[in-house]
Each structure stands twice: as C-alpha cells, then as structure tokens.
Backbone as JSON, one array per atom type, in Angstrom:
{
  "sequence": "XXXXXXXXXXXXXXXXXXXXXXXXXXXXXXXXXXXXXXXXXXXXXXXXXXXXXXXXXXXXXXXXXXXXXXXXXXXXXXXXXXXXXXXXXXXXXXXXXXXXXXXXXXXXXXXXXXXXXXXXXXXXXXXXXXXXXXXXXXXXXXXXXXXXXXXXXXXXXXXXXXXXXXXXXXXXXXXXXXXXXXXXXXXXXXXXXXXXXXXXXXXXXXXXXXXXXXXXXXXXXXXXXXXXXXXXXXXXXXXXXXXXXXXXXXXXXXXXXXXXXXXXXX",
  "N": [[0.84, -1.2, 0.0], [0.49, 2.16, -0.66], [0.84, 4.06, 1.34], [2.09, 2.34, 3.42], [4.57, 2.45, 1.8], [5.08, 5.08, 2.44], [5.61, 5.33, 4.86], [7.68, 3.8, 5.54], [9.86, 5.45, 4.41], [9.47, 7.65, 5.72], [10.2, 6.59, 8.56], [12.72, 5.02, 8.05], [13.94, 7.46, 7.51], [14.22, 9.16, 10.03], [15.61, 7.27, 11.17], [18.05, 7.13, 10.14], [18.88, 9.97, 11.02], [19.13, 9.96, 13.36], [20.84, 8.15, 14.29], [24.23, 6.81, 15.63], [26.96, 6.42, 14.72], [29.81, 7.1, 15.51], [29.55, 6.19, 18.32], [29.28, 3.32, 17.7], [26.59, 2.64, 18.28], [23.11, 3.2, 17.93], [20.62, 5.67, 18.51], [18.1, 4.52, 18.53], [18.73, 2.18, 19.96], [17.29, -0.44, 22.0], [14.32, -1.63, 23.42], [10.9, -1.25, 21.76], [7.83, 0.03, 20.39], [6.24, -0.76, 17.49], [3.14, 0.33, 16.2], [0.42, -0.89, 14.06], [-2.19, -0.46, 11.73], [-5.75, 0.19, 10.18], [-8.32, 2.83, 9.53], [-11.53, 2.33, 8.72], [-13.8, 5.05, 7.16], [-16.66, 6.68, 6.79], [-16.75, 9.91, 5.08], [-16.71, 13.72, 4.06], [-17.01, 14.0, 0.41], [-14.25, 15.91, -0.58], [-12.86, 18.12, 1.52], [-15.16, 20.38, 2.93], [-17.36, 19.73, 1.61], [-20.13, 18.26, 0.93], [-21.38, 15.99, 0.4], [-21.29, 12.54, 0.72], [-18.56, 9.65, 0.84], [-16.8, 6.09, 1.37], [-13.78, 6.33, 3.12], [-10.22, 4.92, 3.32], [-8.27, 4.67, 5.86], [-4.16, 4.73, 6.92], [-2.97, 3.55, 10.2], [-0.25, 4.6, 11.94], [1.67, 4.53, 15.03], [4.51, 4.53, 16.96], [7.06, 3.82, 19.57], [8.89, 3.91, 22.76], [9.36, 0.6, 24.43], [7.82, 0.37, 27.8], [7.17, 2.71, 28.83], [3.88, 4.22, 30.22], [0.9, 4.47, 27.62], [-1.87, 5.81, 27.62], [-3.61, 6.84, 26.3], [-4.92, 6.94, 22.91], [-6.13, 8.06, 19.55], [-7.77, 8.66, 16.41], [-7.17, 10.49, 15.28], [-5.01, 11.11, 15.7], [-1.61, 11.46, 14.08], [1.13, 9.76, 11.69], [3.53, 9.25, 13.88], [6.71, 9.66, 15.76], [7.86, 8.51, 18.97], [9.64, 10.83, 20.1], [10.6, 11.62, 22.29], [9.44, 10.4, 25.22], [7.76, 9.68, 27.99], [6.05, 9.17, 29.06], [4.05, 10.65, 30.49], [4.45, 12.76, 28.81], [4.93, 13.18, 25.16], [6.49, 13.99, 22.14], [8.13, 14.32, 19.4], [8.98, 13.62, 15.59], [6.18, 13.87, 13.24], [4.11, 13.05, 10.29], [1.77, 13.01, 7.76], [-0.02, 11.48, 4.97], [-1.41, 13.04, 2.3], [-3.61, 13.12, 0.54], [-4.53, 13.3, -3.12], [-6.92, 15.67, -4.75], [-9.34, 16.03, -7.87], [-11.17, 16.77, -10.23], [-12.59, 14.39, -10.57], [-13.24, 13.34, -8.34], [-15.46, 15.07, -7.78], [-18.01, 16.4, -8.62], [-18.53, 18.52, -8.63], [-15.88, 19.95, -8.38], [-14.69, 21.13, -10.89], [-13.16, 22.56, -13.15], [-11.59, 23.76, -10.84], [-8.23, 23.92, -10.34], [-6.34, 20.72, -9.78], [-5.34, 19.21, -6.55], [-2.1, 17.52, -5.48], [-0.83, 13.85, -5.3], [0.4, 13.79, -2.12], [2.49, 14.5, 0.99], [2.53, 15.8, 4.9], [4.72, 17.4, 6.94], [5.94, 17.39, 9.99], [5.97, 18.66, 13.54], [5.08, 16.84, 16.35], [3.22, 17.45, 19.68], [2.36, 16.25, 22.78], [0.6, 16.1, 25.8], [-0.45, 15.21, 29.31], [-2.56, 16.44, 31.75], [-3.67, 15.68, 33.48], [-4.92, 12.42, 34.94], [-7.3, 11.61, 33.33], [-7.26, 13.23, 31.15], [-6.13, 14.2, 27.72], [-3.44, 16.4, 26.11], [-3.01, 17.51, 22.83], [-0.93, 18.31, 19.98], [-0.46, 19.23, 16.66], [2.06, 20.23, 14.22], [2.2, 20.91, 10.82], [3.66, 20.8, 7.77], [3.18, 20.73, 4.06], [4.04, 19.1, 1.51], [4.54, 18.84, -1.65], [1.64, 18.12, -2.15], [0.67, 20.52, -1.12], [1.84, 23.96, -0.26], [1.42, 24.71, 1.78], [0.62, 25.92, 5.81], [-0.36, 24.17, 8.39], [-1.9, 23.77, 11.73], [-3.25, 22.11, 14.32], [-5.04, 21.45, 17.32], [-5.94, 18.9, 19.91], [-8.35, 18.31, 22.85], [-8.66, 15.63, 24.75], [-11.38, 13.99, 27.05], [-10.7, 10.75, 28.7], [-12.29, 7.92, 29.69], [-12.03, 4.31, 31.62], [-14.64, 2.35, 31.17], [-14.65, -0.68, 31.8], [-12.15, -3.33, 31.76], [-10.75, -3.42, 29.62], [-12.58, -1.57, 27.51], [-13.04, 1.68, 26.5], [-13.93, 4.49, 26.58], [-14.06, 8.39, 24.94], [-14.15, 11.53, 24.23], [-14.09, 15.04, 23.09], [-12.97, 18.61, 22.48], [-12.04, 19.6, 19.26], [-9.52, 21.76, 17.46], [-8.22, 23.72, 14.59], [-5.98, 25.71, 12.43], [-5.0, 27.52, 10.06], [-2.63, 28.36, 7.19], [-2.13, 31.18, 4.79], [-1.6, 29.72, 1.92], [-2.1, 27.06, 2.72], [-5.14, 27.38, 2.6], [-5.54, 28.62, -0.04], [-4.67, 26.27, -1.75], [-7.27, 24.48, -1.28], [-9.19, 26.01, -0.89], [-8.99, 28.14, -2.32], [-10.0, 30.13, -4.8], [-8.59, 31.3, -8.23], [-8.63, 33.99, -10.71], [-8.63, 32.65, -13.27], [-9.4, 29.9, -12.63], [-12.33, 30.85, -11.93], [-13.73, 31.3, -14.15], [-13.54, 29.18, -15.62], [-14.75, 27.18, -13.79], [-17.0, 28.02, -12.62], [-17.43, 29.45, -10.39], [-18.1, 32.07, -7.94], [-14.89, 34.43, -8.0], [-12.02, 34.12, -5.4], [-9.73, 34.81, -3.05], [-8.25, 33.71, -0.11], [-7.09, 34.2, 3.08], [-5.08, 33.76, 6.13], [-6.2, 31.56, 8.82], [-8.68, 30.88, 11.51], [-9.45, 27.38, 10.91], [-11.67, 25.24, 11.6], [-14.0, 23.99, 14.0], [-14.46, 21.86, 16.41], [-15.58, 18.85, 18.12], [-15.25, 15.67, 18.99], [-15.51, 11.88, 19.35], [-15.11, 8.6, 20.82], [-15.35, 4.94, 21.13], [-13.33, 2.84, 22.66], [-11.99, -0.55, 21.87], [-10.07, -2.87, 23.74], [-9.1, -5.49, 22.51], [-7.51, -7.9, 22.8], [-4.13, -8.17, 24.31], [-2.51, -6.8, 22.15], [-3.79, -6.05, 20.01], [-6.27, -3.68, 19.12], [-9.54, -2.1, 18.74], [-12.21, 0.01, 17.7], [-14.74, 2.96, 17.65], [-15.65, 5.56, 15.84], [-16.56, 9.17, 16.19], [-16.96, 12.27, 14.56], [-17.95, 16.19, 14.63], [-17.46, 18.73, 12.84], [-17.25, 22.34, 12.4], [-16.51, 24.48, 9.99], [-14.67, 27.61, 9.76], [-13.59, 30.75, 9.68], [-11.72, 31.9, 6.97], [-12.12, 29.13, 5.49], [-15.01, 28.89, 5.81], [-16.12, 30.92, 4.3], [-15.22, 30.53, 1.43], [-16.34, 30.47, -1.76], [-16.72, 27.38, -3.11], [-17.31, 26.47, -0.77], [-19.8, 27.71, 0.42], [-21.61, 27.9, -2.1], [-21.59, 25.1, -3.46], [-21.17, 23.05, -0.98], [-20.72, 22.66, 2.35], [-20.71, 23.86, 5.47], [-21.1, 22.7, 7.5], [-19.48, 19.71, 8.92], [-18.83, 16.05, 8.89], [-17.97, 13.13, 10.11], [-18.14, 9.32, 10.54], [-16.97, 6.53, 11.46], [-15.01, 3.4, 12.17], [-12.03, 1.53, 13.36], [-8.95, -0.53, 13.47], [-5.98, -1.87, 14.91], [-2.67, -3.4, 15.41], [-0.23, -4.26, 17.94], [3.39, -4.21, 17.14], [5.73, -5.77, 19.58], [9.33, -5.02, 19.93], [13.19, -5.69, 19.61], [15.62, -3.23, 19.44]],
  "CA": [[0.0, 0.0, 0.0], [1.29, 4.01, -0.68], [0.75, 4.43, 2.78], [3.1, 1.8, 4.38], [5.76, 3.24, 1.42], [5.66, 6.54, 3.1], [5.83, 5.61, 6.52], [8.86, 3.27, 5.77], [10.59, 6.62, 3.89], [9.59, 8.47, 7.01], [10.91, 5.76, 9.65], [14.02, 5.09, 7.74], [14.9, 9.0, 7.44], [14.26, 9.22, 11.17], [16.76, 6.24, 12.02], [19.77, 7.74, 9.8], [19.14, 11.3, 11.27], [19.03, 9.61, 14.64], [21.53, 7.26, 14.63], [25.42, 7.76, 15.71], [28.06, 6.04, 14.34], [30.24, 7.07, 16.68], [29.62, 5.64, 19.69], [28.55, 2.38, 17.4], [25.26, 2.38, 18.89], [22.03, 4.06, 17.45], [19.56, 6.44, 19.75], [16.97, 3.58, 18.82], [18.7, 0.69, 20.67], [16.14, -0.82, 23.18], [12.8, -2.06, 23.51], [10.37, -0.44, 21.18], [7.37, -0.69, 19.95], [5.45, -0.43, 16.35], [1.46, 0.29, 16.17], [-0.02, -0.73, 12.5], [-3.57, -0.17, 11.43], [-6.21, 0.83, 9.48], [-9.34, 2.97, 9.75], [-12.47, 3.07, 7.68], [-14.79, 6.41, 7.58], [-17.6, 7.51, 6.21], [-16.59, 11.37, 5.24], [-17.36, 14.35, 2.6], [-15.89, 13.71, -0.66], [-13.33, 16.62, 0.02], [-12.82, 19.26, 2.62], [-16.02, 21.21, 2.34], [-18.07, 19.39, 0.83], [-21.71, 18.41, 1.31], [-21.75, 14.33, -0.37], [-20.07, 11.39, 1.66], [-17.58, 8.86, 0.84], [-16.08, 5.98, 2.59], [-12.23, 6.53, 2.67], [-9.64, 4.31, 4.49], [-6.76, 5.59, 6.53], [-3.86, 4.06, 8.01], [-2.75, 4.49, 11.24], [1.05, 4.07, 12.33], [2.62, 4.97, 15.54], [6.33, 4.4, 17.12], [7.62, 4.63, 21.05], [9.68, 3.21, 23.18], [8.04, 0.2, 25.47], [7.53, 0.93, 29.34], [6.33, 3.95, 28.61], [2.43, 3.66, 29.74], [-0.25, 5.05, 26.77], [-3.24, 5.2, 28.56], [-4.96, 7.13, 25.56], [-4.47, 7.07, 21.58], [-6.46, 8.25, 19.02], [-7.79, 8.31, 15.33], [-6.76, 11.95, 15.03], [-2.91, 10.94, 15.95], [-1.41, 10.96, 12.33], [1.76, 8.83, 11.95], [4.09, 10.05, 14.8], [7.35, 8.74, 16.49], [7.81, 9.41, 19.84], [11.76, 10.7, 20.41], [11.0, 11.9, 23.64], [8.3, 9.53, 25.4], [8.07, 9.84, 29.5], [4.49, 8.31, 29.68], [3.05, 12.07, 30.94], [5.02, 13.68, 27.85], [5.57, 12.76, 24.12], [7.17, 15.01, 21.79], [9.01, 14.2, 18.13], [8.3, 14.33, 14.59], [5.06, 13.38, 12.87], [3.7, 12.78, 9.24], [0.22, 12.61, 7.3], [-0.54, 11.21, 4.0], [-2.25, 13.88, 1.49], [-4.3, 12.44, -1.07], [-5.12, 13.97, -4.12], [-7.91, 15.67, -5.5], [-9.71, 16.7, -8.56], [-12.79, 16.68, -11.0], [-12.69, 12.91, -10.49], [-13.35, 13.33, -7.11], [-16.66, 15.4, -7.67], [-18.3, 17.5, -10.09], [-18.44, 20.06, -7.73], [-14.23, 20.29, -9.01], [-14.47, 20.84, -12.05], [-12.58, 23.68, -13.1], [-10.11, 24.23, -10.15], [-6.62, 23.4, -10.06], [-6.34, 19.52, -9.02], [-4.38, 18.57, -5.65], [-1.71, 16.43, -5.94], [-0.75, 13.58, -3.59], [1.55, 14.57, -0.97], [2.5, 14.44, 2.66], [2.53, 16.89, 5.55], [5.85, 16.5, 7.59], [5.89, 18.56, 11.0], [6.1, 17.97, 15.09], [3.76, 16.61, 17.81], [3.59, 17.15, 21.07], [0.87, 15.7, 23.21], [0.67, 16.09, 27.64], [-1.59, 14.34, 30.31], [-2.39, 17.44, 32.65], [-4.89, 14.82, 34.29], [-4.81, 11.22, 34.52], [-7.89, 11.55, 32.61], [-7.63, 14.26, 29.66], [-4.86, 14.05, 26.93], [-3.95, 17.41, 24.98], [-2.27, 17.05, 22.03], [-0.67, 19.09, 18.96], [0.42, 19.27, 16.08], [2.07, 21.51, 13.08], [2.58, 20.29, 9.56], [3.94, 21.67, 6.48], [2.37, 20.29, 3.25], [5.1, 19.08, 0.09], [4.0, 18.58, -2.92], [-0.04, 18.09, -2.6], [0.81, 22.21, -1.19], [2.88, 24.51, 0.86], [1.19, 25.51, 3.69], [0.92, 25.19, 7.43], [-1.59, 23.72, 8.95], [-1.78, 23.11, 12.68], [-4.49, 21.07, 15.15], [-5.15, 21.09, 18.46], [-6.86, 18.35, 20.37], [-8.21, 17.61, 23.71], [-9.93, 14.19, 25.19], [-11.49, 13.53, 27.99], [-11.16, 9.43, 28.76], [-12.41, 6.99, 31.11], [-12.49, 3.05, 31.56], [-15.89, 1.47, 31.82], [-14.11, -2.05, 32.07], [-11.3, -3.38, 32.12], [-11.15, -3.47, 28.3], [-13.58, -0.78, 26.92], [-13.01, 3.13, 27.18], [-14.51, 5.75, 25.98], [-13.75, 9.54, 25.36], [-14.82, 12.73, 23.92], [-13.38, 16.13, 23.63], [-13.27, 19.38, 21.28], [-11.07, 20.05, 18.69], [-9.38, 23.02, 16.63], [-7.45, 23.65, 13.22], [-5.46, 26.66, 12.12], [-3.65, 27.21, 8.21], [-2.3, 29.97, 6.64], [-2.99, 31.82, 3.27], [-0.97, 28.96, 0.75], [-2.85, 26.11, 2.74], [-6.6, 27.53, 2.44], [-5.57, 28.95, -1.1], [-4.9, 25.53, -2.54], [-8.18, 23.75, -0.95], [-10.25, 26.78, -0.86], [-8.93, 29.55, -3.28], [-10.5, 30.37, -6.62], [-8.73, 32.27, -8.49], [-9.73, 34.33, -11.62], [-9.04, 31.05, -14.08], [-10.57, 29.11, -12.35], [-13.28, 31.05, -11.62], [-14.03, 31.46, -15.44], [-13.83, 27.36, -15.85], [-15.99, 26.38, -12.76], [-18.06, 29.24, -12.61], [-17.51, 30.44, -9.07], [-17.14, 33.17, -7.74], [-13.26, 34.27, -7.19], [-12.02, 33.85, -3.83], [-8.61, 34.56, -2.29], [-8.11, 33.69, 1.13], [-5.52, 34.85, 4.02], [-4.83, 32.82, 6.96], [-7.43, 31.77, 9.95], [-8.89, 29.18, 11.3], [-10.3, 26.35, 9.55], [-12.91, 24.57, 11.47], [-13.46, 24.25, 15.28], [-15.47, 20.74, 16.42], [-16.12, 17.49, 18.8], [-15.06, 14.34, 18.31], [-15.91, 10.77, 20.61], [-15.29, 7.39, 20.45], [-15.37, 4.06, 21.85], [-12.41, 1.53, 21.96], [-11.94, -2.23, 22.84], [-8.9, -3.7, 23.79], [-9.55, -7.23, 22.45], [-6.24, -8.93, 23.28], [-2.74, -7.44, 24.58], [-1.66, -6.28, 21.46], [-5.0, -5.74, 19.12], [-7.2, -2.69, 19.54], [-10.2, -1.92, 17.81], [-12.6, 1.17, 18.25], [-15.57, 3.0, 16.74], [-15.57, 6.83, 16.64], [-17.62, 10.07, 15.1], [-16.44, 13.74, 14.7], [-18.37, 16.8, 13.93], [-16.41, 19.99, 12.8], [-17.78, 23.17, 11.62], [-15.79, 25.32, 9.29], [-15.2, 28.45, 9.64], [-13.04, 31.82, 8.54], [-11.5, 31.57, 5.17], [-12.81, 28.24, 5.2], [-16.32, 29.5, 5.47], [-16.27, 32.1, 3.19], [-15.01, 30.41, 0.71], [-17.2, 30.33, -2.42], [-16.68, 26.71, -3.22], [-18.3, 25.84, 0.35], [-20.83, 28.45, 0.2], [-22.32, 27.86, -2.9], [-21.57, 23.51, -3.62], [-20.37, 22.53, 0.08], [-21.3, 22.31, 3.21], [-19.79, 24.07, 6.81], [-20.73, 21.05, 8.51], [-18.7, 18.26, 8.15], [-19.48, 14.7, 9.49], [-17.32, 12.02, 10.2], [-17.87, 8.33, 10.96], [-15.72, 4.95, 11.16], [-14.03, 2.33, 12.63], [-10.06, 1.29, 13.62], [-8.32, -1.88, 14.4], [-4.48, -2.01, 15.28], [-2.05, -4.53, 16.03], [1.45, -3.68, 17.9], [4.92, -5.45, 17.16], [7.1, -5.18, 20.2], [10.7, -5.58, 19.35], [14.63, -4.68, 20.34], [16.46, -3.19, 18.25]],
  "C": [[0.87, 1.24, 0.0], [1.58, 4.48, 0.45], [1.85, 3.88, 3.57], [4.46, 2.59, 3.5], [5.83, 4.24, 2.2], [5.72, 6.64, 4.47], [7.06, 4.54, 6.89], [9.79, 4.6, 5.67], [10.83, 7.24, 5.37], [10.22, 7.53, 8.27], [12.29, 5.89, 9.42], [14.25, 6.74, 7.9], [14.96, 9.25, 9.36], [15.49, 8.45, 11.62], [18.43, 6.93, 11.43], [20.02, 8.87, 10.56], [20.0, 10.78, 12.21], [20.58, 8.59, 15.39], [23.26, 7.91, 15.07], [26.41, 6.59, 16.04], [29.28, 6.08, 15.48], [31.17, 6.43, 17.57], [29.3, 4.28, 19.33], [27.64, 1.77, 18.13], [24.2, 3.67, 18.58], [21.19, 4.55, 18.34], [18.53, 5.18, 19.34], [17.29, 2.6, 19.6], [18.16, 0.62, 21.79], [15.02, -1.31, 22.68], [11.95, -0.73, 23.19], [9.02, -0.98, 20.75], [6.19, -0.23, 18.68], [3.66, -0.52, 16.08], [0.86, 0.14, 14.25], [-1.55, -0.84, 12.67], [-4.44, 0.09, 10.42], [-7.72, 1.59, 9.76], [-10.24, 3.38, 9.06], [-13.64, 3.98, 7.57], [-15.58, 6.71, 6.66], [-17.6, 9.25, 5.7], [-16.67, 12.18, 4.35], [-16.11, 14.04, 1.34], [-14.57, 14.5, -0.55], [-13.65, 17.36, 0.86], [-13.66, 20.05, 1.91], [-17.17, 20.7, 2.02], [-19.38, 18.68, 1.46], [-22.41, 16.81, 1.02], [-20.54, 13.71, 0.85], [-19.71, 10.37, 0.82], [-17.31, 7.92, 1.66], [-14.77, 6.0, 2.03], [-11.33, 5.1, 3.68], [-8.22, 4.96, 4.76], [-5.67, 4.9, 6.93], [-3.43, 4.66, 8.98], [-1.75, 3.74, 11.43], [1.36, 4.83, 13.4], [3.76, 4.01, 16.45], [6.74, 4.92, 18.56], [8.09, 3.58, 21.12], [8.3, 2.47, 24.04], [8.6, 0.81, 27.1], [7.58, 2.31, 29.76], [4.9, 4.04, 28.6], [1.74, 5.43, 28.57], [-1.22, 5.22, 27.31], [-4.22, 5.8, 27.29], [-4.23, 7.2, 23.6], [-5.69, 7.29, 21.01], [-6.67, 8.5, 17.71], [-6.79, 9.59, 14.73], [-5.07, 12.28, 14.55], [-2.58, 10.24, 14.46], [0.0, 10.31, 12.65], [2.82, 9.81, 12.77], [5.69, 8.76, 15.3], [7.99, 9.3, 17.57], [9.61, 9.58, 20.37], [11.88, 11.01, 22.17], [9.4, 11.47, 24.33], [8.55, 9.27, 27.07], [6.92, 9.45, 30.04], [3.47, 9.53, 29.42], [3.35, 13.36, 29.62], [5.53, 12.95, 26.54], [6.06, 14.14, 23.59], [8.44, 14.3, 20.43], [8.18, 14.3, 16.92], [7.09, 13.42, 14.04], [4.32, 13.87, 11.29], [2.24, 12.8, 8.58], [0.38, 12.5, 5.76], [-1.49, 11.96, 3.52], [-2.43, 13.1, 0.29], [-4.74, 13.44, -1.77], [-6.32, 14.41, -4.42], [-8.19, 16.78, -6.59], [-10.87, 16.47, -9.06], [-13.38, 15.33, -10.96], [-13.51, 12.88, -9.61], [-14.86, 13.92, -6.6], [-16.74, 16.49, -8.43], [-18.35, 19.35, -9.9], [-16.76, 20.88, -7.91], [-13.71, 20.86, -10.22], [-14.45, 22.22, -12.65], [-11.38, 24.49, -12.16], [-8.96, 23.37, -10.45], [-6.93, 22.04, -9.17], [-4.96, 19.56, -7.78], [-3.46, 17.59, -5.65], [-1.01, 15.47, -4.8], [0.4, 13.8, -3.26], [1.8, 14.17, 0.49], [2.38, 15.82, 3.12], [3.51, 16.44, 6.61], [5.33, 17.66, 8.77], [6.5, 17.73, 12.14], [5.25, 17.59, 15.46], [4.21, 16.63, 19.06], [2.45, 16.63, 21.9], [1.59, 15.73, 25.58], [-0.71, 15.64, 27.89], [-1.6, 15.5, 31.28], [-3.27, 16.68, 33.68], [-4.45, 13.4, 33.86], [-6.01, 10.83, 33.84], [-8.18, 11.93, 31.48], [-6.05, 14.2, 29.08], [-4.81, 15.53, 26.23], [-2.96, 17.07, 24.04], [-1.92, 18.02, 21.04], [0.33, 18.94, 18.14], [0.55, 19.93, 14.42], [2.81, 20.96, 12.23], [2.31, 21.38, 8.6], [3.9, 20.85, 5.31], [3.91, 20.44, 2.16], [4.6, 18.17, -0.58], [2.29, 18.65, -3.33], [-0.13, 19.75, -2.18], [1.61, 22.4, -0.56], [2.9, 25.29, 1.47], [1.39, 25.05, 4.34], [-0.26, 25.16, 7.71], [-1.26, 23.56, 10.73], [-2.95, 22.61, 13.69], [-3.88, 20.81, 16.4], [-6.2, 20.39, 18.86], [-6.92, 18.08, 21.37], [-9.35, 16.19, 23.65], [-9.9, 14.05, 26.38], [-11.73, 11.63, 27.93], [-11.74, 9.13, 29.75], [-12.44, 5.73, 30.86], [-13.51, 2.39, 32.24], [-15.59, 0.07, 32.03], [-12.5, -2.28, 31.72], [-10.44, -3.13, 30.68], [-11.7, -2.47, 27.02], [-13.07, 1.12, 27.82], [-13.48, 3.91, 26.32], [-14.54, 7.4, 26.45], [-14.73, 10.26, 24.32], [-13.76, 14.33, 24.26], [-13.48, 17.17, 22.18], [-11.73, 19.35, 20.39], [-10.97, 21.49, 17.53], [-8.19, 22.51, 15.86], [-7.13, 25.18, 12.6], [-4.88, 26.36, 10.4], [-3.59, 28.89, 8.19], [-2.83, 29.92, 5.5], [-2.58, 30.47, 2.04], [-2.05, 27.41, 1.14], [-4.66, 26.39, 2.23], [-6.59, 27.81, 0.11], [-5.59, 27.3, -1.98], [-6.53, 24.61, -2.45], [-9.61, 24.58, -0.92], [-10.43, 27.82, -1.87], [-9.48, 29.4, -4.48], [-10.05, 31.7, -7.16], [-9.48, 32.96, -9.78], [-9.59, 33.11, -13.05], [-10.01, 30.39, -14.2], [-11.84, 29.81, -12.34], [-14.49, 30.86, -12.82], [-14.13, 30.07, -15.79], [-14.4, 27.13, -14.81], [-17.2, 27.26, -12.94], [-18.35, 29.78, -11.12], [-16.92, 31.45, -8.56], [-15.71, 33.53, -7.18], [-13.27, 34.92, -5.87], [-10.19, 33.84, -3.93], [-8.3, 34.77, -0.53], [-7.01, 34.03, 1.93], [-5.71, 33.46, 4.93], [-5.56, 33.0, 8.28], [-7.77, 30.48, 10.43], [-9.47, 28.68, 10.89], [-11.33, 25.67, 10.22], [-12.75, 24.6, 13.23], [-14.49, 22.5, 15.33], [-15.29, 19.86, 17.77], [-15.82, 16.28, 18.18], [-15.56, 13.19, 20.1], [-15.58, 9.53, 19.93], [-15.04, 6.14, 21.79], [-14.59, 3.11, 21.81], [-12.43, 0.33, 23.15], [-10.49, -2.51, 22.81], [-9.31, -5.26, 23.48], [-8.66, -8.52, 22.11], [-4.89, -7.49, 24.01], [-2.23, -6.62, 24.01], [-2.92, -6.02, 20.15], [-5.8, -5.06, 19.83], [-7.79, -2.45, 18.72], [-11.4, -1.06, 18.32], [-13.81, 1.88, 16.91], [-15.72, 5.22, 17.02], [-16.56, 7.85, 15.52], [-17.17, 11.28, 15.22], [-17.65, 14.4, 13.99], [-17.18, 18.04, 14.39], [-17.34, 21.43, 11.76], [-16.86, 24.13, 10.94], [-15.73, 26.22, 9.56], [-14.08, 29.26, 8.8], [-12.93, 31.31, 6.77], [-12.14, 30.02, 4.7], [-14.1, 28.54, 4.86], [-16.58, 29.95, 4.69], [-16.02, 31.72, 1.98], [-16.27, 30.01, -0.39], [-17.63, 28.77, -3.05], [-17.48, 26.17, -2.4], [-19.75, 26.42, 0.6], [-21.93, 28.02, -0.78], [-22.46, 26.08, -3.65], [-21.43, 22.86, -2.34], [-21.14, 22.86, 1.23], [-19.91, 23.1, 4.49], [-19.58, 23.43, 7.89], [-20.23, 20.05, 8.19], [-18.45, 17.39, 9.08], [-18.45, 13.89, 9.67], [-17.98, 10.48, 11.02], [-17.21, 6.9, 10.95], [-15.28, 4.28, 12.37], [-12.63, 1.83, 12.54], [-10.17, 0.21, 13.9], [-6.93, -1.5, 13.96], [-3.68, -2.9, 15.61], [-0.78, -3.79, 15.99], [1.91, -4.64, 17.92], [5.44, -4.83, 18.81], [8.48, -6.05, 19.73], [11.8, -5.19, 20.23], [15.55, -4.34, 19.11], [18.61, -2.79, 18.63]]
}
C-alpha cells in the first residue's frame, strides 16, 4: 500500500538522522514498539463538501516500550515518539495527502487539481490529568501544497471495564494563506472554468469541532474502536465560495479502527 511506502521513507529518514556512528550504537537501541492499522470512515468527498464517501486511513505509531499510553487516538497521524516519559511525548510526525480533482466530484471541475503529498511537521501531546490528553500538532504540506496547517486536540477518557473506554473532547485547526488557497482559493481562471465566484483567502482558522469514540482492547496487542467527529468550518474556510455555494460548513465524520502492535529490540 502508498501508505506503508511513506511511513517506511519516514521511519528510515528518522533512524539515519538519529543514529550515531560514533559511539557504534544508534539512539533507537532498546525495547520499542510499532502500532499498525487501518481505519475506515464515512466522510465528505473533500474538505467542504456536502456528499459522503467511505475513505480508508492508516494508522502508524512508534515509542519506546515501558512507557504507559493510557490514551491514543484516530486523530494521531503517523508520529514517532523521540521523547516519550508516559506524561510527555514530543518528536516528529507525518500525514498522507491524497489527491484531488474533477474525479473526485463535479463540484471540481474547473479548479486546479491537488496532488498527492505528505505533511511533515512535530507533535507534542501532555496528560495534565490522569484523565484528559492534549495534544498538537504543526505540519507543512510538500508537494499536494505549501502551507501550514496546525491542530489542536483535547480528550477527555475513562475506563468502563477493564477493556472498553470511551472519550470525547473538542477540537481546533489553524492554516495559513498557501494552505486555504490551494483547498479553498478560486482564483480568476478558475473562476471562469468552474463558474464560481473568485475567492482569495488569508490565513485563519479552519474549522473548530467534537469528536468521541469508543475503543476495545480485544487482546494485549489488538485494539479496535468506533468513533464520530463533527467539525464546523469556519473563517477563510467558510467564506469560501466553493463551500458556500456547492459545500457544506458542517462536516461529518464516521468509522471504525483496528491495530495490532509489534514489540521488538532493536
């Protein structure tokens, strides 16, 4: 799958940065351990948009073991944790940008197509409670664009068994002018081949929302979970004539995850 390619690329570039000759011994040696996944969602054909889709995602993350997790989420794009203290993560983190264009919905037809890409950046994530996680993180878009995007999330958890937990919590999303411009902008081209009105956007935020879900632990090392987001759009997002006039400011999410971790030594 495209997905595991780019999260080998991104592992491997991590291990050369990381590593140190040296002292012939690499910052990874120890007990570690690899999260693989996938999750499938119900969600609008693109950002904006007003029709649903199902899409699938994967999900990869990367820490050291005896380090407890007590919370993970769909939200958490592929991450590896360099600095992992249980109460504190903190290293770099990845997302898979998929493409889009007129293919994708008719409602496209006439802008500039997206092309696929990643978004490389940091994460940091703290436990200020042994119940609420906050988390963040800021990515810069190559090749599908070249903006910044960044997302903040909290969750409140709890465990109804020994097995079963379930959270909830709000979330937010920031970009600048190059990110909204490729996903939102129309300029006067386009405007003349789609037929909407032109639109150039600055930088604001992009949507504010709620998310929840419910996960099972259903062995040691397999997790599987069911979750739903709503997010409402707003600034330059809002305004934009694409969402206004074909699209939608509400935007829906639902799906399902399962995971299985390796532990290893390396």
């Amino acid at each position: 799958m495209t997905g595991r390619l780019g999260v080998g690329v991104f592992v491997a570039g991590a291990l050369l940065i990381l590593s140190s000759p040296s002292q012939g011994q690499s910052w990874f040696s120890g007990d570690w351990s690899l999260t693989l996944g996938a999750a499938g969602m119900l969600m609008p054909e693109y950002e904006g948009d007003n029709t649903y889709r199902f899409y699938v995602q994967p999900l990869v993350s990367f820490g050291r073991q005896g380090t407890e997790r007590r919370f993970t989420s769909r939200n958490d794009n592929i991450s590896i944790g360099l600095i992992d203290t249980g109460d504190f993560r903190f290293g770099p983190t990845g997302k898979l940008v998929f493409g889009r264009d007129e293919s994708d919905s008719n409602d496209l037809r006439g802008l500039d197509p997206i092309r696929f890409g990643v978004e490389i950046g940091a994460f940091a994530e703290v436990y200020p409670t042994d119940w609420v996680r906050l988390r963040g993180e800021v990515r810069r878009g190559i090749r599908a664009h070249d903006g910044v995007i960044a997302e903040i999330v909290a969750d409140a958890f709890t465990d109804l068994t020994d097995t079963v937990q379930v959270s909830a919590g709000p979330r937010l999303s920031w970009a600048n002018d190059h990110y909204f411009d490729a996903y939102y902008g129309v300029s006067a081209r386009e405007s003349a081949a789609s037929g909407l009105p032109e639109y150039h956007p600055g930088s604001g935020v992009r949507s504010v929302g709620i998310g929840g879900a419910i996960k099972w632990d259903v062995t040691d090392t397999v997790e599987t979970s069911v979750f739903a987001e709503y997010n409402r759009l707003t600034g330059p997002a809002a305004d934009s004539s694409l969402v206004r006039e074909r699209g939608s400011k509400n935007q829906f999410l639902f799906g399902v995850s399962a995971t299985y971790r390796f532990d290893f030594s390396l």
